[in-house]
C-alpha positions in Angstrom: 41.5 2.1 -38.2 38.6 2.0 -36.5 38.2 4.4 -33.0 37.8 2.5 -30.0 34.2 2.3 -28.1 34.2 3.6 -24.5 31.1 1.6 -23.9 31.3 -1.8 -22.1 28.4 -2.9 -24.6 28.7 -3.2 -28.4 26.6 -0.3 -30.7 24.1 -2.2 -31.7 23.1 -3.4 -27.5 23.9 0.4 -26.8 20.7 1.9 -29.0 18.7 -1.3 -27.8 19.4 -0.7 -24.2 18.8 3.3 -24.8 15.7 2.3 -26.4 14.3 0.5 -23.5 15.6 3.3 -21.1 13.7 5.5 -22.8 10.4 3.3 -23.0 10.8 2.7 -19.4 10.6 6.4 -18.4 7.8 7.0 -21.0 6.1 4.4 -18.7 6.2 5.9 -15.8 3.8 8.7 -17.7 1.2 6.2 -18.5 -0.9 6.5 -15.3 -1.4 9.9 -17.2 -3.7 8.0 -19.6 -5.6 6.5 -17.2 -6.3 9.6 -14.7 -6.6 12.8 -17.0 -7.0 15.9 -15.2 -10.6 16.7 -16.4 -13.2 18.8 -14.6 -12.0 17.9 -11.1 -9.2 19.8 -12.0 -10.6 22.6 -14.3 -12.5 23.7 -11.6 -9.7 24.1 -9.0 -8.8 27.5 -8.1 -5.2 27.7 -9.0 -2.8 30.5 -8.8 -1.7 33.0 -11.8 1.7 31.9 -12.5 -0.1 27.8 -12.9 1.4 27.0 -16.4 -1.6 26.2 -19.3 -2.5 23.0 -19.7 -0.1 22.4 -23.3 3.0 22.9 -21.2 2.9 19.8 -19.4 3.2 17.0 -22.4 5.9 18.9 -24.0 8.1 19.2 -20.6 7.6 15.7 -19.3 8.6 14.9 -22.7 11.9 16.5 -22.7 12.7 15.4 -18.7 11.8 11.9 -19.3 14.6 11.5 -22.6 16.8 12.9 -20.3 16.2 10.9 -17.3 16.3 8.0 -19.7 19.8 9.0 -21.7 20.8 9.4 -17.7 20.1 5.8 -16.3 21.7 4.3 -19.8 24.8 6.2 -19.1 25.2 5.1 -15.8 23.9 1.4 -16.8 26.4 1.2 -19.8 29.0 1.2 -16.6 28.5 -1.8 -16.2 24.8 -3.1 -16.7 23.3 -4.0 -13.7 26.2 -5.6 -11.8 28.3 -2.7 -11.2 25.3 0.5 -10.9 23.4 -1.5 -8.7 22.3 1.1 -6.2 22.1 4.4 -8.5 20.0 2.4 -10.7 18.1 1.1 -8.1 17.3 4.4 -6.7 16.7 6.0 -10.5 13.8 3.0 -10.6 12.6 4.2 -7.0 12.1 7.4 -8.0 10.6 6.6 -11.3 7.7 4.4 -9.0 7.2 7.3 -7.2 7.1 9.7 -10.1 3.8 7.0 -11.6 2.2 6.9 -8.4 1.8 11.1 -8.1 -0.6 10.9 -11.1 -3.0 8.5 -9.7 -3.3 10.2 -6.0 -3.7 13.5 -7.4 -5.6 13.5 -10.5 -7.3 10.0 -9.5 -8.0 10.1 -5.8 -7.9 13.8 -6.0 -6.1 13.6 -2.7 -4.1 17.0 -2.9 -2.5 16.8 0.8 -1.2 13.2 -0.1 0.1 13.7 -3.5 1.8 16.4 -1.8 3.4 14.2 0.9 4.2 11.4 -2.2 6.0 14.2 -4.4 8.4 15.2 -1.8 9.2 12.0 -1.2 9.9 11.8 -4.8 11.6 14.9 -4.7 14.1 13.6 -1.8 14.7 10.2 -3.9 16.1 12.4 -6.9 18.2 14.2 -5.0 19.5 10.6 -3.7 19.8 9.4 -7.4 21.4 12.6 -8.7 24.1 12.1 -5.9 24.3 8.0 -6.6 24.6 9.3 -10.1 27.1 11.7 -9.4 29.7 8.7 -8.7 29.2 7.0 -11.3 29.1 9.7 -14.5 28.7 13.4 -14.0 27.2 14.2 -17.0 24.1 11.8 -16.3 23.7 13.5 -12.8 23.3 17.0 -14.5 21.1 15.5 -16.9 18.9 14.8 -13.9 18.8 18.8 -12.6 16.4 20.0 -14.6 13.9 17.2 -13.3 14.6 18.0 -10.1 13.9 21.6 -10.3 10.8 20.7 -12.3 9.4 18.7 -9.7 10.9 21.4 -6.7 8.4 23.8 -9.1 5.4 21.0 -9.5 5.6 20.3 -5.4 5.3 24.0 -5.0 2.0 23.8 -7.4 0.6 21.1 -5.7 1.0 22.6 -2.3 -0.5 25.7 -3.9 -3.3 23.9 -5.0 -4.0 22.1 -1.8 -4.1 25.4 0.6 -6.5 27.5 -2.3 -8.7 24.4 -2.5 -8.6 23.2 1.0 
């Protein structure tokens, strides 16, 4: 006999749907492609504990899969009828996470970026709690994005004071 799915959706809608969570949240990294850190920010004094450069890729990597296995849990609750708000607020913050790239590494506007990312920062904690409602496990999936970004605000204020 064969064991019964917990899902709302079928197996086959569950890997596409994961799929597109996970290409969604990959998006939100492509401003990255457009405004590269470069000399601008090379030349920035920054403080010692400022991770290298490599770190980065391999990190956002790793948060946005799990930001992305998040959302799908809590949209295989019932799609987008029954979610509504925690997925709302997951594609809020995800916005805000693509617009940090541009006003910092584009505009170079340190003070603003700084502003935008905790604004971010609060909208996670609002999607972790919305998430919390809805399936545990996907709001602990969302902790160690929200302590990544508590340590990039940190940086970016860092950044703004030295090179103010």
């Amino acid at each position: 006999m064969k064991p019964k799915s917990t899902s709302l959706f079928p197996c086959g809608v569950a890997a596409v749907s994961l799929a597109g969570w996970i290409l969604l949240c990959f998006g939100a990294a492509l401003p990255g492609a457009w405004f590269m850190p470069g000399e601008w920010y090379a030349s920035l004094a920054k403080p010692r504990w400022n991770p290298p450069s490599w770190y980065f890729a391999p990190v956002w990597s790793a948060l946005y899969v799990m930001m992305a296995v998040a959302a799908w849990m809590v949209w295989q609750r019932g799609g987008w009828s029954a979610p509504r708000r925690p997925l709302a607020l997951f594609l809020g913050q995800l916005a805000l996470n693509a617009l940090w790239t541009p006003l910092f590494f584009g505009g170079h506007r340190m003070g603003l970026a700084l502003a935008e990312i905790m604004l971010l920062w609060l909208a996670i904690v609002g999607t972790v709690r919305a998430f919390w409602s809805v399936n545990r496990v996907a709001a602990w999936l969302l902790v160690p994005y929200l302590a990544w970004v508590s340590f990039a605000a940190y940086l970016n204020f860092t950044l703004w004071r030295l090179n103010a």
